[in-house]
C-alpha positions as CSV (number, residue, x, y, z in Angstrom):
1,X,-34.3,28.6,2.0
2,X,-37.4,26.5,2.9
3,X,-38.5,23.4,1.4
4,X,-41.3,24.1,-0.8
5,X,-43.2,22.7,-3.6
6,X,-42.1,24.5,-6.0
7,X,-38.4,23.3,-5.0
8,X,-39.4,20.0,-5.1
9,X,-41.3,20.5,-8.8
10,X,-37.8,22.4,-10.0
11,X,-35.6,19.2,-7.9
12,X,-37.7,17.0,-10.5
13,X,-37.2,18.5,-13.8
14,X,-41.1,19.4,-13.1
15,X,-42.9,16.3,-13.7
16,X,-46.9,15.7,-15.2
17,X,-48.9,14.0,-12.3
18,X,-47.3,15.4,-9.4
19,X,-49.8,17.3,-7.3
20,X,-48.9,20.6,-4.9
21,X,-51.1,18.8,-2.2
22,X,-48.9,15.5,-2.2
23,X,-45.7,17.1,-2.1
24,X,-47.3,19.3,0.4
25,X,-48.3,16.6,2.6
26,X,-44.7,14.5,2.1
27,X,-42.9,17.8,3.4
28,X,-44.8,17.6,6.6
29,X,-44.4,14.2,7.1
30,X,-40.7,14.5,6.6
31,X,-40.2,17.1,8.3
32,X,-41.9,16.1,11.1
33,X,-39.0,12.8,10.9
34,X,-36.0,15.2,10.6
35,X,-36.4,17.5,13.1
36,X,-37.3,14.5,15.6
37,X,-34.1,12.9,14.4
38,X,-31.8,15.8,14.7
39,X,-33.7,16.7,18.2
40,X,-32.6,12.7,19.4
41,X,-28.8,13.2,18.9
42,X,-26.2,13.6,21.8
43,X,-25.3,17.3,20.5
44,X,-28.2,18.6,19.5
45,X,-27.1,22.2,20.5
46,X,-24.0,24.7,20.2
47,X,-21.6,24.6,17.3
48,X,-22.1,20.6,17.2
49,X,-26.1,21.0,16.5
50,X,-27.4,20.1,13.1
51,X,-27.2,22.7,10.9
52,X,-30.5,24.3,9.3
53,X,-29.4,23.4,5.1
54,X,-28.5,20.3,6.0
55,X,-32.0,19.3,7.6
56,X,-33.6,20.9,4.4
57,X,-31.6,19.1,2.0
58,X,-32.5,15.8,3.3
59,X,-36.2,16.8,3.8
60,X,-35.8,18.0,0.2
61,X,-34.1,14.5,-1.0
62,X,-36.2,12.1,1.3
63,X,-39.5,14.1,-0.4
64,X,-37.9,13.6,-3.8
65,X,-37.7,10.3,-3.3
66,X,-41.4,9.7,-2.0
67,X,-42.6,11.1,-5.2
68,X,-40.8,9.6,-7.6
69,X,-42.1,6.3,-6.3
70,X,-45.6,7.9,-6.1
71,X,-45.0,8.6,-9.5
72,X,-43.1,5.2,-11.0
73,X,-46.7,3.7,-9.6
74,X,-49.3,6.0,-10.9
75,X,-47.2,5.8,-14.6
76,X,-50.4,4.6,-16.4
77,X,-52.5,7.9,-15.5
78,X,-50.0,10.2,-16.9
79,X,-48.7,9.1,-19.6
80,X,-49.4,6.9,-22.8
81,X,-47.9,3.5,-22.9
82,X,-45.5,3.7,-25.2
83,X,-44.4,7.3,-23.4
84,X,-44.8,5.5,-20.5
85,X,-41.8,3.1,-20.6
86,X,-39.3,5.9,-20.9
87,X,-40.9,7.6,-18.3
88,X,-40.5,5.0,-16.1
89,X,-37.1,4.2,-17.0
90,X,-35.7,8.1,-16.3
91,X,-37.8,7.5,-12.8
92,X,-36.5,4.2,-11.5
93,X,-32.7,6.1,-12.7
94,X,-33.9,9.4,-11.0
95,X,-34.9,6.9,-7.9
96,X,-31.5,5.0,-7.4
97,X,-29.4,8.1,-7.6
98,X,-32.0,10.2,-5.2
99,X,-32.6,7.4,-2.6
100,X,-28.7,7.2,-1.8
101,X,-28.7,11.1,-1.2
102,X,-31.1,11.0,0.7
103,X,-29.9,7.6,3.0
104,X,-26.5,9.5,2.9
105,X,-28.3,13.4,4.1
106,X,-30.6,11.6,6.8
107,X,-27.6,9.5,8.0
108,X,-25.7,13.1,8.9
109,X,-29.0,14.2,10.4
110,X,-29.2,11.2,12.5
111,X,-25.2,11.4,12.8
112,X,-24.8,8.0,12.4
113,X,-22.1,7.9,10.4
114,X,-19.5,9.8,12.4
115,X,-18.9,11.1,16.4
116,X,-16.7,12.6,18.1
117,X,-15.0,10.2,19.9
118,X,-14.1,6.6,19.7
119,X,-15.9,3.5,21.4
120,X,-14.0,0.6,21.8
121,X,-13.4,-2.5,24.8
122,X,-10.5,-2.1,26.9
123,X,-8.1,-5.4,28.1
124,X,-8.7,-4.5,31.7
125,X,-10.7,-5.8,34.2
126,X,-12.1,-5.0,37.2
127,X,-11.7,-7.6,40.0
């Protein structure tokens, strides 16, 4: 399944202000970041590659995330003040939980939270 806008829309309990053309543009640009940072790690191919879904769920997340802080700053155009304080309340809660899925999703992408092997210093030397 791609990553579209309408999956972003649904992802966001489909939210007043949010434009097809921004979410269009914040797919491309993360998509664009993904791919380069599965393409960068040491097995990028065979059964150790990056798989498919789990590039797309963190461009999904990671373009969740850029519009809910698109939309915690364009509050004011949207909604009415009063409506506007609960809005931004369920945003800045829909934020924290969504940023750490996506810093948790792009860290797999990037594997840099686990390897294969370990790395560590030895007690020998070489004379």
């Amino acid at each position: 399944m791609a990553v579209t806008t309408a999956s972003i829309r649904a992802l966001l309990n489909r939210p007043r202000g949010l434009l097809d053309e921004t979410i269009s543009e914040y797919i491309s640009i993360r998509t664009l970041e993904v791919n380069k940072a599965a393409r960068s790690n040491i097995y990028g191919e065979g059964d150790y590659a990056v798989t498919t879904d789990l590039k797309e769920a963190a461009i999904k997340a990671l373009v969740a995330v850029d519009c809910l802080l698109m939309m915690v700053d364009t509050i004011p155009t949207y909604y009415t003040e009063r409506d506007g304080r609960f809005a931004e309340q369920r945003f800045r809660d829909q934020l924290r939980v969504m940023s750490k899925r996506a810093d948790e999703l792009y860290d797999q992408v990037k594997e840099a939270k686990g390897t294969a092997f370990k790395v560590d210093s030895t007690n020998s030397r070489v004379a």
